[in-house]
C-alpha positions in Angstrom: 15.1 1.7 -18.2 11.8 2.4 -16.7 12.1 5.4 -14.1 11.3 4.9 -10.6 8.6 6.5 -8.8 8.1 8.7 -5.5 4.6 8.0 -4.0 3.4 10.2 -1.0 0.6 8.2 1.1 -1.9 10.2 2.8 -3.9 8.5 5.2 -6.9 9.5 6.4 -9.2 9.4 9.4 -12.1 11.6 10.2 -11.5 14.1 7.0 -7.6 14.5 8.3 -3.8 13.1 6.9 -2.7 11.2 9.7 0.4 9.2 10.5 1.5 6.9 13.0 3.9 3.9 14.1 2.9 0.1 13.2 -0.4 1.5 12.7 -1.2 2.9 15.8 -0.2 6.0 17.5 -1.5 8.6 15.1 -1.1 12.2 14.7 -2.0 14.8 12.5 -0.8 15.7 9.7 -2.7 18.0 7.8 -5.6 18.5 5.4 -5.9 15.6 2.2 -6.9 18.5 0.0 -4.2 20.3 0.7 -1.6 18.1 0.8 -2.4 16.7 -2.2 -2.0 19.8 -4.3 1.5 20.6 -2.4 2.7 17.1 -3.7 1.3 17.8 -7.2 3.7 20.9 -7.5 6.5 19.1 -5.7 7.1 16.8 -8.2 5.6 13.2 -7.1 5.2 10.7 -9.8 1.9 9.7 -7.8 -0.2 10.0 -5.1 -2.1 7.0 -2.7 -5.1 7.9 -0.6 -6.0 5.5 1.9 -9.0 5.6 3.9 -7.3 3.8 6.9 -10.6 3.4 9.1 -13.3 2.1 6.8 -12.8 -1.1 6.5 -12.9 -1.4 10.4 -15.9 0.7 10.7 -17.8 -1.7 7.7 -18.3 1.9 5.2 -17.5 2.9 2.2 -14.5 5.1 1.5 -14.5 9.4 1.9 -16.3 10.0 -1.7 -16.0 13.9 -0.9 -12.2 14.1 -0.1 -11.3 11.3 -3.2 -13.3 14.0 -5.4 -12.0 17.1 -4.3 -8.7 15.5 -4.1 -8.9 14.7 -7.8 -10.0 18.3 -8.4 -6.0 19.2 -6.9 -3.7 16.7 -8.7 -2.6 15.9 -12.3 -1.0 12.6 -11.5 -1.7 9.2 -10.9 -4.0 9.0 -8.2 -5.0 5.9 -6.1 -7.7 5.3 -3.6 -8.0 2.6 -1.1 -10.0 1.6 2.2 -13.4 -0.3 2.4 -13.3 -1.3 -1.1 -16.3 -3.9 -1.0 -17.1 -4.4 -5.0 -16.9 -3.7 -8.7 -19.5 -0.4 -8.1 -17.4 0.7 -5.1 -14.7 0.9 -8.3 -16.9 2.4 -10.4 -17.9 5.5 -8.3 -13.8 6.4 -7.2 -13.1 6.2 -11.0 -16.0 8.6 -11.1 -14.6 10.4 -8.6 -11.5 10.9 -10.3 -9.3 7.8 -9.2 -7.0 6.2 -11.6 -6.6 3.4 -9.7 -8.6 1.4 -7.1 -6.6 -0.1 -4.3 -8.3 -3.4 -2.2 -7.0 -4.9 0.5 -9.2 -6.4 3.2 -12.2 -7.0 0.4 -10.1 -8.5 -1.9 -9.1 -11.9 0.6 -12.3 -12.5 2.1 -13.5 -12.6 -1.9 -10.6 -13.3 -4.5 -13.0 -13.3 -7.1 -12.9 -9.0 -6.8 -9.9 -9.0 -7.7 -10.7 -10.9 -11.3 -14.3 -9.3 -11.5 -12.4 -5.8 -11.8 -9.6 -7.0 -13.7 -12.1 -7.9 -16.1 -14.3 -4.9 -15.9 -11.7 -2.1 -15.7 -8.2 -3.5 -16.7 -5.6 -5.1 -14.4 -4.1 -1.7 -14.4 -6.7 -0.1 -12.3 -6.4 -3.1 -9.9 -3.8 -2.4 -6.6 -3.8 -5.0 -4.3 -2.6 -3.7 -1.1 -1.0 -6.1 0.8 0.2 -5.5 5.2 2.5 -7.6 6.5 4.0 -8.4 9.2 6.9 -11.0 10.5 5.6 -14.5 11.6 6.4 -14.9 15.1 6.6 -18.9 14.8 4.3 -21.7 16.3 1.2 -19.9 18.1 -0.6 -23.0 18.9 -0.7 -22.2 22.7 -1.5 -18.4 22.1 -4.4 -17.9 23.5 -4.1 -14.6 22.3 -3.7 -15.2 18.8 -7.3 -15.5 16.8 -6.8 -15.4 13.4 -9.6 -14.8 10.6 -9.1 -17.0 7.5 -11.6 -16.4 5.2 -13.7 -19.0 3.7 -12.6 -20.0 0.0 -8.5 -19.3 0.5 -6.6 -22.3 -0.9 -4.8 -24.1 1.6 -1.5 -23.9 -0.5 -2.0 -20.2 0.4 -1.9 -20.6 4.4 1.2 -19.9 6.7 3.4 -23.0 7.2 7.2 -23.8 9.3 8.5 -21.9 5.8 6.3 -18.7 6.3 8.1 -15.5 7.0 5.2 -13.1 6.8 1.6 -13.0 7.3 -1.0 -11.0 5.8 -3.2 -8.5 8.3 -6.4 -7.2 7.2 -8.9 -3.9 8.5 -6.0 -1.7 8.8 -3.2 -4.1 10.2 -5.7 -5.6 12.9 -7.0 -9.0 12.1 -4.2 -11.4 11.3 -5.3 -14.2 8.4 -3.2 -16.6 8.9 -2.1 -16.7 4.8 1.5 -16.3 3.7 2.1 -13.1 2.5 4.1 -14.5 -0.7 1.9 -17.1 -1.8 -1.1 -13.9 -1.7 1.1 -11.7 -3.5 1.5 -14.4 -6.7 -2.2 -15.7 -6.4 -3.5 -12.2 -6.2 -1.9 -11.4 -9.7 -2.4 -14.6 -11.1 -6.2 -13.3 -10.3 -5.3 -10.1 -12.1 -4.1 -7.5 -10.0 -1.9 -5.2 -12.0 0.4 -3.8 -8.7 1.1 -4.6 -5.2 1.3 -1.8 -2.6 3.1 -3.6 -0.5 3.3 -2.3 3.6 5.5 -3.7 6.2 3.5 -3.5 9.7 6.9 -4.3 11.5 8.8 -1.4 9.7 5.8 1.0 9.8 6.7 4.4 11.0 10.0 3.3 12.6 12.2 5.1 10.2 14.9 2.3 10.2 14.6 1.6 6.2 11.6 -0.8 4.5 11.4 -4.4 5.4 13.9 -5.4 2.4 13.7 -9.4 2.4 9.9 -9.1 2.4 10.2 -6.4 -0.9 12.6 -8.3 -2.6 10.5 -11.5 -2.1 7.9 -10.6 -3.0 9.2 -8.6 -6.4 10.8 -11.8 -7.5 7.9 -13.5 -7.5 5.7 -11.8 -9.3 5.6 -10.2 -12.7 3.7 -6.6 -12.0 4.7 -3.4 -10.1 5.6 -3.5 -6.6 5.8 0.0 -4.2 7.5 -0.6 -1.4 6.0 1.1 1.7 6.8 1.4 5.6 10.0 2.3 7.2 11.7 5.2 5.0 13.4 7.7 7.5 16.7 8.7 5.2 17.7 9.2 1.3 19.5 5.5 1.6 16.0 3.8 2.8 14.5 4.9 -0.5 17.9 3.7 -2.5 18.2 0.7 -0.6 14.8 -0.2 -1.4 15.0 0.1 -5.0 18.1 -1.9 -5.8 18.5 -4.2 -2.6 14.7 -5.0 -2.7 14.2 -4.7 -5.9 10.8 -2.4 -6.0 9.4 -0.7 -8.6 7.9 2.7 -6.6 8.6 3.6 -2.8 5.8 5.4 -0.7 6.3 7.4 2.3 4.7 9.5 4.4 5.5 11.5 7.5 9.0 12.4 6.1 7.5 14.4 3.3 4.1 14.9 5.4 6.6 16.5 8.5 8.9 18.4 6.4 11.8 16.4 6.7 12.3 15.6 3.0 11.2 16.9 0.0 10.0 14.5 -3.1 12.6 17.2 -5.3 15.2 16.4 -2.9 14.8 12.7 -3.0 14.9 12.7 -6.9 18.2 14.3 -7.2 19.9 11.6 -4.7 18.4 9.3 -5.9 19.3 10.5 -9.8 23.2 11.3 -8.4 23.5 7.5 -7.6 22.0 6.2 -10.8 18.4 5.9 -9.9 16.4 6.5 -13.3 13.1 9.2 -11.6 11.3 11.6 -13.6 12.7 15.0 -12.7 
């Protein structure tokens, strides 16, 4: 049995960890540098950096916190946000990534996801999916513009059957594609994981979005972390069996104190989880 993984997430805007609720509502939480090395000794299986801003703001990720970052850890590192091309995964596996997370880039232009399956290995592709619940027929929401990019099949689009839609540029321009049909054509492209965040269970602390985990590990044959919504030990358990993920990812309950990765490992290991301890 393959063990489980713990993943802190450290999000970062303007040089700082930050954390917030559905994506909005942020507050500090400390320096990337340092929290990285504290999560090194603590025992996580891995670490995700996500530049949460630079997609939004059109630039390139943080190259000076991904290196120094790299400098602090002796796990597997992953590094996300405004991921544009194969050289923008060249220079953070220079930097000292592992693996190269895309998100936004990767649906305007599929074909990244292949290009640096090809070029680097499926296992330094993430794709990084957010989510969040469809909220049925929109037709006369004026408020409602979504941005589907050119190219997407339109097998791939939201339909009556849709449960969950994809967001890009940090959770802030819907796409009108169907989360599950992303999640299999996005490996069938060659991504080797899914990070997989629920916008809806982001930062609520009520558990992660289970039927959307579950779906979407059923569907396709590589890694899925599960991420947004862990406030107690359960969340994490829950996650793993009920919804069937590979990894879960947090973030303010390790980033606030509240639980320790050591901690989570042994409840998780007392109830039959398989972690590295």
């Amino acid at each position: 049995m393959y063990a489980k993984r713990i993943i802190p997430c450290l999000d970062v805007k303007d040089g700082r960890v930050v954390k917030g609720t559905s994506f909005v509502g942020l507050r500090d939480a400390g320096d990337p540098v340092e929290c990285a090395r504290l999560y090194d000794k603590m025992g996580a299986d891995e670490l995700v950096l996500l530049d949460i801003m630079a997609s939004h703001e059109g630039r390139g990720t943080m190259l000076d916190i991904v290196r120094r970052v790299a400098e602090q850890v002796f796990i597997p590192f992953t590094v996300g946000g405004g991921i544009k091309s194969t050289e923008d995964f060249t220079v953070m596996l220079r930097a000292g990534a592992d693996k190269v997370a895309v998100n936004s880039a990767a649906v305007r232009s599929p074909e990244l996801i292949a290009a640096a399956a090809e070029k680097f290995g499926s296992q330094c592709v993430v794709l990084a999916i957010d989510a969040r619940r469809t909220r049925g027929s929109r037709a006369k929401d004026t408020s409602y513009k979504k941005e589907t990019p050119s190219g997407i099949p339109a097998q791939l689009l939201t339909d009556g059957d849709s449960q969950y839609e994809v967001y890009l540029n940090g959770g802030r321009v819907p796409t009108g594609i169907d989360a599950f049909r992303w999640a299999e054509h996005g490996t069938r492209l060659g991504a080797g994981e899914i990070l997989l965040t629920s916008m809806d269970c982001d930062g609520q602390k009520d558990g992660y979005e289970l039927a959307l985990t579950r779906g979407i590990s059923e569907r396709v044959g590589v890694p899925v972390i599960a991420s947004g919504g862990a406030g107690a030990q359960e969340h994490f358990y829950d996650a793993l069996t009920l919804g069937k993920a590979d990894a879960v990812l947090a973030a303010s309950l390790f980033h606030f104190g509240e639980l320790s990765v050591g901690q989570l490992k042994e409840y998780l290991r007392a109830r039959g989880i398989s972690v590295r301890v």
